[in-house]
C-alpha positions in Angstrom: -18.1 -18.5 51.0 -18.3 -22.3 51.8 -16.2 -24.4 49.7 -17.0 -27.7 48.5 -16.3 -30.3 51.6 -18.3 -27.5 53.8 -20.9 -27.8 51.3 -21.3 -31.4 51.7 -21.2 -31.6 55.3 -23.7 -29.1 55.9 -25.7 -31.1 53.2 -25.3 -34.0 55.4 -26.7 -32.2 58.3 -29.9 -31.1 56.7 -30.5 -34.7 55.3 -29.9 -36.0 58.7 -31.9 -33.4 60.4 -34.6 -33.7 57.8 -34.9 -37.5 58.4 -35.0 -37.3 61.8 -37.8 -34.1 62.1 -40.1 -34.9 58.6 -42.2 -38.0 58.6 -45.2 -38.9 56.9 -48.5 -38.3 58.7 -50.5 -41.5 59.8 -53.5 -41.9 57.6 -55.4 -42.0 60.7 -54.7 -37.9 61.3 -55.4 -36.8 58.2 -58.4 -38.8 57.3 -61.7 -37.0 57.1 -62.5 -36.4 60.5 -66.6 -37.2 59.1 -66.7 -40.4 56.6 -62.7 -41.5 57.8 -61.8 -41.6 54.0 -58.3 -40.8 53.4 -58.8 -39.7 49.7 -61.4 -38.1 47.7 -61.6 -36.0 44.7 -62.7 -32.7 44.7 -65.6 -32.8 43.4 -66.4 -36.1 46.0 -65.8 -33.6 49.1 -67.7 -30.8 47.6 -71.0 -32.9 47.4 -70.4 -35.5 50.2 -73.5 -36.4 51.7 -72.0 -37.0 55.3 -69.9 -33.5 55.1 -73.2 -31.6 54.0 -75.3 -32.8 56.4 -72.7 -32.3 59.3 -72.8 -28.8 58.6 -76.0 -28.6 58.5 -76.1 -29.9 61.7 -73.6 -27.9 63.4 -75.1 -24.8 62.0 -78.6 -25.7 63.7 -76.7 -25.7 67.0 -75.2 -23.2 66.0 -78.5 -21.0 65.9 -80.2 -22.4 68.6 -77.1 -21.3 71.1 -77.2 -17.6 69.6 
């Protein structure tokens, strides 16, 4: 059983480990890789124009390489 001052320092350790391993992600790697937006709702993604129409598109090439 760890007692309290092993406690802490293994707390330490995480935190420090943590900070070093987590960051945020740059907005430019997680931005929609079709309009560049960085947020939408739902309901925006679902019946985005650009997304739509890139699928389309990939699913045309799609069928004239099978």
């Amino acid at each position: 059983m760890l007692d309290e001052q092993n406690k802490n320092q293994l707390k330490r350790l995480l935190q420090s480990i943590s900070q070093h391993i987590i960051q945020d992600v740059p907005p430019e790697l997680y931005a929609c890789e079709i309009c560049r937006k960085t947020e939408c709702l739902q309901d925006e993604w679902i019946t985005c124009e650009n997304r739509i129409a890139h699928v389309k598109c990939l699913e045309a090439i799609k069928d004239k390489t099978d």
